[in-house]
Structure formats: C-alpha cells, structure tokens
C-alpha positions as CSV (number, residue, x, y, z in Angstrom):
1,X,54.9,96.6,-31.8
2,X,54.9,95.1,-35.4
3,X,51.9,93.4,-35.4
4,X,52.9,91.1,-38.6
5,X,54.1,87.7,-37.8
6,X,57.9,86.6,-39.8
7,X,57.9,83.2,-40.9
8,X,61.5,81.3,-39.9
9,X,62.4,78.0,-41.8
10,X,64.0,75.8,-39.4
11,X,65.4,72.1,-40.2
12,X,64.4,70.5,-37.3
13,X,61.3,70.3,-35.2
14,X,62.1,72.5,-32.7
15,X,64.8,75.0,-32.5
16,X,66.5,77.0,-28.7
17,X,64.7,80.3,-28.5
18,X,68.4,82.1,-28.3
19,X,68.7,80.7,-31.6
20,X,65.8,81.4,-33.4
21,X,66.5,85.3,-32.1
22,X,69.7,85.2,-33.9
23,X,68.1,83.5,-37.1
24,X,65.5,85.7,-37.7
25,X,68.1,88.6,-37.2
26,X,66.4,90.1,-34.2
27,X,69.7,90.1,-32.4
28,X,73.4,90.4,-32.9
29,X,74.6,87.3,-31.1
30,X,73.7,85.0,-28.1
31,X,74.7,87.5,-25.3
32,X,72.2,90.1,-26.9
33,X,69.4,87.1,-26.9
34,X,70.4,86.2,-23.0
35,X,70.3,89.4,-21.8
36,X,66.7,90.5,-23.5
37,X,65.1,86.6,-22.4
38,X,66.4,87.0,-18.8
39,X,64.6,91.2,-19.1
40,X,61.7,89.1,-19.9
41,X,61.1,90.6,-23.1
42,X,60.5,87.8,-24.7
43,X,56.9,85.8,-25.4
44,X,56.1,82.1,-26.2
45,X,52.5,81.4,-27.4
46,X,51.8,84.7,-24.9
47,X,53.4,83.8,-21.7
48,X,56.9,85.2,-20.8
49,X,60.2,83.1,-21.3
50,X,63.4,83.6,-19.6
51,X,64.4,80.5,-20.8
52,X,67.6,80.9,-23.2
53,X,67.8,77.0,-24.0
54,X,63.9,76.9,-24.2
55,X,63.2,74.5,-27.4
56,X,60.6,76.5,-29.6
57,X,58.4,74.4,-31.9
58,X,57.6,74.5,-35.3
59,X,54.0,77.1,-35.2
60,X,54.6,78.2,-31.9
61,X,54.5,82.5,-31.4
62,X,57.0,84.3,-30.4
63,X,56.8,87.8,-29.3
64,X,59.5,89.8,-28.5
65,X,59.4,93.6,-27.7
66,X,62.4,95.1,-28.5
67,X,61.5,98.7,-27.8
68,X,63.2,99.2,-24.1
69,X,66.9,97.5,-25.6
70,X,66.9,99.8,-28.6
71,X,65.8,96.8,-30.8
72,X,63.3,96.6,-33.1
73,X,59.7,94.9,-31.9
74,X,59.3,91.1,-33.9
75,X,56.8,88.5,-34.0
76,X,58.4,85.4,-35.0
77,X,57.4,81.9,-36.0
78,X,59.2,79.0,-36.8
79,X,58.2,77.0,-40.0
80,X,59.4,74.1,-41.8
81,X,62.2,75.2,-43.7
C-alpha cells in the first residue's frame, strides 16, 4: 500500500466519503465507491467504514486498499481547499 498521504482541497468542512473517493480520483463513479465501502475496504482515522454517506472531515485519514478491486492502494486526506 502507498504509504504517502494525497492532500484533497474540499470547500466545506466535511465532505461524504463516496465523494471524496471520486475527488481524489480513486474511483470511476459512486457505484465503484459503494461497492469498495460496503467490501470494507475502506479506512477512517484506522477503523473500517461501510458507510457511503459517512461525512469525512477536514484532517481526518482515509485509507483505502484498493488491491483486491484491481484499484490502486490511496491514503487520502481532506484539506482546506
């Protein structure tokens, strides 16, 4: 897994974890995003989110292994943009 952490400027305080997926580029689209976050391949500040709606904050870590869907590996976090 990449161990370096991508920076993603968001407008608002907090932004739905499908959505920062698809910002950041880790994705294709919000069907992609549900199906990896209900695999529980995704991380928030280390525990596991299944949560597609799950509102991610500005500094929080997200981890997201991307490996088993053919998808690269990311470690995201949101930052003021």
């Amino acid at each position: 897994m990449n161990h370096e952490v991508s920076e993603v400027p968001i407008r608002d305080e907090s932004i739905r974890l499908g959505q920062l997926l698809k910002l950041a580029g880790v994705v294709e689209n919000g069907a992609i995003a549900r199906e990896v976050i209900d695999s529980s391949g995704v991380r928030v500040d280390g525990e596991v989110e299944t949560r597609r709606g799950a509102q991610i904050k500005r500094g929080q870590l997200v981890e997201f292994d991307g490996e088993p869907f053919g998808l690269p590996s990311a470690r995201l976090m949101p930052v003021e943009g």
